[in-house]
DRENTORKOL-3810 file (N, C-alpha, C; in nm, 4 decimals):
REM DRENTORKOL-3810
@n.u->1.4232; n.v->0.7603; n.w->-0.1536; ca.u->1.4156; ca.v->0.7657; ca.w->-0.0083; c.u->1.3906; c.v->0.9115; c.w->0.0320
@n.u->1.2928; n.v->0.9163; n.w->0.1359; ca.u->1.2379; ca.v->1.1033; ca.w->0.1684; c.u->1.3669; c.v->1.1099; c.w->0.2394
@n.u->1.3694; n.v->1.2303; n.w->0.3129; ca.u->1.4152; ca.v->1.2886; ca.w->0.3914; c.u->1.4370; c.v->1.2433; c.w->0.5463
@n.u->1.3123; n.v->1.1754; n.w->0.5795; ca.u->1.3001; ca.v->1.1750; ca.w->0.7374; c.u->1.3439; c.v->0.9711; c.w->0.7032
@n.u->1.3330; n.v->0.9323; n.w->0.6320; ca.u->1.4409; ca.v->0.7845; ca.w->0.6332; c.u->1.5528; c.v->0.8227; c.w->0.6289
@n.u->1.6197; n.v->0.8903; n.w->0.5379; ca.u->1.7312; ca.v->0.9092; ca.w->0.5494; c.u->1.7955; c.v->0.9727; c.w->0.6661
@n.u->1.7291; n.v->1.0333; n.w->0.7222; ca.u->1.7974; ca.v->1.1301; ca.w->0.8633; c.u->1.7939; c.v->0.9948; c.w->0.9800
@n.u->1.6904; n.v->0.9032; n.w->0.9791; ca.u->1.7042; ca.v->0.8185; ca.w->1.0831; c.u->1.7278; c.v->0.7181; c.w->1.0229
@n.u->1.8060; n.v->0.6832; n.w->0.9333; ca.u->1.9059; ca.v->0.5654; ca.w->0.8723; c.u->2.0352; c.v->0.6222; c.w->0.9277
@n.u->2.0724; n.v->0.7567; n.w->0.9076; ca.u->2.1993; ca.v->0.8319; ca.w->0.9400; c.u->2.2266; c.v->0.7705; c.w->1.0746
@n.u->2.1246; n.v->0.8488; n.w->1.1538; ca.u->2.1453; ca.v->0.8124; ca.w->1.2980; c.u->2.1248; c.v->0.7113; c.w->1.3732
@n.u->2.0297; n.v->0.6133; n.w->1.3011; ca.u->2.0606; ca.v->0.4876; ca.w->1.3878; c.u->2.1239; c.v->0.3707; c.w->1.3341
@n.u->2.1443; n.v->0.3615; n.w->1.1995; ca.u->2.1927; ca.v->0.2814; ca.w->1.1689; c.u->2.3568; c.v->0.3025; c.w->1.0961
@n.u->2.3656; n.v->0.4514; n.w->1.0975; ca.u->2.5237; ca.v->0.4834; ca.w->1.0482; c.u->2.5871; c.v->0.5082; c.w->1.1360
@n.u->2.5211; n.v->0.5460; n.w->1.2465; ca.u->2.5799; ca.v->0.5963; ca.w->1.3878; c.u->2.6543; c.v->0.7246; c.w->1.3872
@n.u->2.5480; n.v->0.8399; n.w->1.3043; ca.u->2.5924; ca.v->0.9532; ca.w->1.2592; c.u->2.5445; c.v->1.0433; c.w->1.4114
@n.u->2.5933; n.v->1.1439; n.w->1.4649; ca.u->2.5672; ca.v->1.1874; ca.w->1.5846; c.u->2.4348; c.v->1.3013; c.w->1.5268
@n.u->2.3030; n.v->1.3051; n.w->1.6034; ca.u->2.2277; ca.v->1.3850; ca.w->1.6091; c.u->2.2456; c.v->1.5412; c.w->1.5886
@n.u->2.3551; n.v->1.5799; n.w->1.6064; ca.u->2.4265; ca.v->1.7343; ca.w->1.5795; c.u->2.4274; c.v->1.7342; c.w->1.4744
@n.u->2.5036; n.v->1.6279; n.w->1.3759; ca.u->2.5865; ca.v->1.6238; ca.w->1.2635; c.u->2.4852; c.v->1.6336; c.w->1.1445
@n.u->2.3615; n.v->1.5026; n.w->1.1836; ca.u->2.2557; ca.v->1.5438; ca.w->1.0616; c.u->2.1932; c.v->1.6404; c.w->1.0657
@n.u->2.1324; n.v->1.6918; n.w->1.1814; ca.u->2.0592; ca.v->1.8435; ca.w->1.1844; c.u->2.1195; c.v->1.9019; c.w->1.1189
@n.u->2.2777; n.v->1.9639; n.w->1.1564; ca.u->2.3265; ca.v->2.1046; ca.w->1.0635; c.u->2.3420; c.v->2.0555; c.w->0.9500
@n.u->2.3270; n.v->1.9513; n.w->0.9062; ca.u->2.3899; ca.v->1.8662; ca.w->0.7211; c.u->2.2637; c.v->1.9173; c.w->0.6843
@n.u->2.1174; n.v->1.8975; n.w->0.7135; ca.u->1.9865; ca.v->1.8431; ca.w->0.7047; c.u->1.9356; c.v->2.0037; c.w->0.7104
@n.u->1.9761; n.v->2.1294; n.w->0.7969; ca.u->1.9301; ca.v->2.1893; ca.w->0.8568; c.u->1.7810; c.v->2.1311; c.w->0.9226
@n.u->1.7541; n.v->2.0903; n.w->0.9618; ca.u->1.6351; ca.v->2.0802; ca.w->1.0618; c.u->1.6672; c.v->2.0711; c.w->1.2215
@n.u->1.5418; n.v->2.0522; n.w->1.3047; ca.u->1.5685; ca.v->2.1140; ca.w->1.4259; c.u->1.6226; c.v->1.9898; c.w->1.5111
@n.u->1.7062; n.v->1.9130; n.w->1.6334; ca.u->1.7293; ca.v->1.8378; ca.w->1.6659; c.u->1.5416; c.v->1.8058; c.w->1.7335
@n.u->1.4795; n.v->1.8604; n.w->1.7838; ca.u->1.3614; ca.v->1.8326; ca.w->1.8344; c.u->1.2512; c.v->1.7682; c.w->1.7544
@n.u->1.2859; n.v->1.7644; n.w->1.6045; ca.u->1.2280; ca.v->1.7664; ca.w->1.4872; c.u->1.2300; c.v->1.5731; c.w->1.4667
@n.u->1.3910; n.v->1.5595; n.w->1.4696; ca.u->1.4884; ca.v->1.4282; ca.w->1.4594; c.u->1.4754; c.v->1.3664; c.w->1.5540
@n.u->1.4279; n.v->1.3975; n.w->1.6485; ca.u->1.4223; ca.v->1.3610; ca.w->1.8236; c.u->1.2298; c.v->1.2458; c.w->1.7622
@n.u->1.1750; n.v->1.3689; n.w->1.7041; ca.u->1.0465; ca.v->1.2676; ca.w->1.7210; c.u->1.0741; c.v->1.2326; c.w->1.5879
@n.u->1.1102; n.v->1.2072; n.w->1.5017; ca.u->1.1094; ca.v->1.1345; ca.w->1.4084; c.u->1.1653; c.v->0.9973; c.w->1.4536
@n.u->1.2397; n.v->1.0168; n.w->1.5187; ca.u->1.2991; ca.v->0.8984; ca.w->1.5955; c.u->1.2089; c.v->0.7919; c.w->1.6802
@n.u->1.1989; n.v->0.8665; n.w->1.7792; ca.u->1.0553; ca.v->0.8248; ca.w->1.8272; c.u->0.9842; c.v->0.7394; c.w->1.7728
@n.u->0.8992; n.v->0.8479; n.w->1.6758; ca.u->0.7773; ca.v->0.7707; ca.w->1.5952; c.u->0.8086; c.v->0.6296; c.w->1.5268
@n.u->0.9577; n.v->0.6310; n.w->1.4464; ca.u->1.0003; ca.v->0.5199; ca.w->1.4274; c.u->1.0006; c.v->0.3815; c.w->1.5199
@n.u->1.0672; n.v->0.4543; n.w->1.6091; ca.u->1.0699; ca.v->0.3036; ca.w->1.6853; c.u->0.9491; c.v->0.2688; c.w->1.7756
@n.u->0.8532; n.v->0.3563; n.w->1.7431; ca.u->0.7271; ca.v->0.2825; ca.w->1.8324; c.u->0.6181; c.v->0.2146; c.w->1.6652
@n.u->0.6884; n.v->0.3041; n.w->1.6033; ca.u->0.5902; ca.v->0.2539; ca.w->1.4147; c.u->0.6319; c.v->0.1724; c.w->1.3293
@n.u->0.7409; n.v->0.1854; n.w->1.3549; ca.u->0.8512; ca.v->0.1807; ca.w->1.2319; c.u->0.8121; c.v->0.2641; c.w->1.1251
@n.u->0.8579; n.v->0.2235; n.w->1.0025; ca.u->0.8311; ca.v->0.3169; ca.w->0.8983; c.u->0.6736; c.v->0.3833; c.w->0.8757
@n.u->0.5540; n.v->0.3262; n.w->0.9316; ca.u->0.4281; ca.v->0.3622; ca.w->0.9379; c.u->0.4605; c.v->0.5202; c.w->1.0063
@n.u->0.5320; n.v->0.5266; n.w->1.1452; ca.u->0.5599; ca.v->0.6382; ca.w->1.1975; c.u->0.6205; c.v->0.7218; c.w->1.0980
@n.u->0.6517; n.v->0.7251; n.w->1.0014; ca.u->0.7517; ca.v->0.8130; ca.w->0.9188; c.u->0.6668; c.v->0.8568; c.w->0.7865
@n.u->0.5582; n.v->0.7839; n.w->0.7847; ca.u->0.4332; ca.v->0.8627; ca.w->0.6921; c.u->0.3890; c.v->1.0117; c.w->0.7126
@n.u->0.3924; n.v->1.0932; n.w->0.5858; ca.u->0.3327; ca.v->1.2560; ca.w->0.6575; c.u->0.1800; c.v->1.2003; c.w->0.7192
@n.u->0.2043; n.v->1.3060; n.w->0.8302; ca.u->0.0614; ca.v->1.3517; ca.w->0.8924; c.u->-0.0420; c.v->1.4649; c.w->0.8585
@n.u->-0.1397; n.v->1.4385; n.w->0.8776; ca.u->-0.2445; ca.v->1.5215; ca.w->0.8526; c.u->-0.2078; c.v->1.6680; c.w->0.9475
@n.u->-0.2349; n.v->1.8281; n.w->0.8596; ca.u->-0.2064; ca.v->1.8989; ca.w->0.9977; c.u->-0.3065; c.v->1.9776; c.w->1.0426
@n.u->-0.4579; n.v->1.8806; n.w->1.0009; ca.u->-0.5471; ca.v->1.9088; ca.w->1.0361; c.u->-0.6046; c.v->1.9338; c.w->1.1582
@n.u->-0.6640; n.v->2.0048; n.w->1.2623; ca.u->-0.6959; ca.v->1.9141; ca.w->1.4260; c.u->-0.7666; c.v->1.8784; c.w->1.3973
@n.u->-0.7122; n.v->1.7583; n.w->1.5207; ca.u->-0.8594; ca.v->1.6352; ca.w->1.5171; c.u->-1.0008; c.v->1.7065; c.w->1.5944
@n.u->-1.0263; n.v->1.8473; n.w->1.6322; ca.u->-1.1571; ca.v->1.8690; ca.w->1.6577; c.u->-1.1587; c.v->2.0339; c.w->1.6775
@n.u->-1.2530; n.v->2.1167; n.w->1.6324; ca.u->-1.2426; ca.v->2.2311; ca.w->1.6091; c.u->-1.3749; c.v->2.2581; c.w->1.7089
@n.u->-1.3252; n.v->2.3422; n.w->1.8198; ca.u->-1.4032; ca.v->2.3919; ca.w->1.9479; c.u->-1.5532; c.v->2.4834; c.w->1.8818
@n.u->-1.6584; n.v->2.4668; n.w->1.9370; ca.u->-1.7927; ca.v->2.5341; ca.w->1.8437; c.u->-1.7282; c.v->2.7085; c.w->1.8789
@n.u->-1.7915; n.v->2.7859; n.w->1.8005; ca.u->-1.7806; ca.v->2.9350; ca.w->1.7952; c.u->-1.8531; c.v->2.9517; c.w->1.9114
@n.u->-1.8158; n.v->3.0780; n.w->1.9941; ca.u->-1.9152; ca.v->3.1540; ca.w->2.0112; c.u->-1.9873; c.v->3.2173; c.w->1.9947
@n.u->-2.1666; n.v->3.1678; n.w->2.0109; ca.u->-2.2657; ca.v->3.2985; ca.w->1.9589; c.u->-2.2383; c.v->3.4176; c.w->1.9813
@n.u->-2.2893; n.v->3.4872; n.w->1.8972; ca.u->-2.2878; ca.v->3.6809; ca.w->1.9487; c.u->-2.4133; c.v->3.6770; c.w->1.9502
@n.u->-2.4238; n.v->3.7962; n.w->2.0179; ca.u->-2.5636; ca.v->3.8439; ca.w->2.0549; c.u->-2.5778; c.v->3.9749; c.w->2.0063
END
């Protein structure tokens, strides 16, 4: 099990308080906040790494 199941098994299904896994976990509560999120709009699909590619890279500007 990664990391980001286990942090939102803690908290939603152990009913571990959001404070408690961050400082256990060190990560950021804002971090756990969308992991959360993503879960419950994905479920575990949301909890797949993401690309941290952007999705579109603005053209250069010519020089002259």
């Amino acid at each position: 099990m990664d990391l980001a199941h286990y942090v939102i098994k803690a908290v939603l299904v152990e009913g571990q308080s959001v404070d408690d896994v961050c400082a256990a976990h060190d990560i950021s509560r804002s971090w756990l906040y969308e992991l959360i999120g993503r879960y419950r709009e994905l479920g575990d699909e949301g909890l797949k790494a993401r690309s941290k590619r952007p999705r579109s890279s603005p053209p250069s500007v010519a020089t002259i």
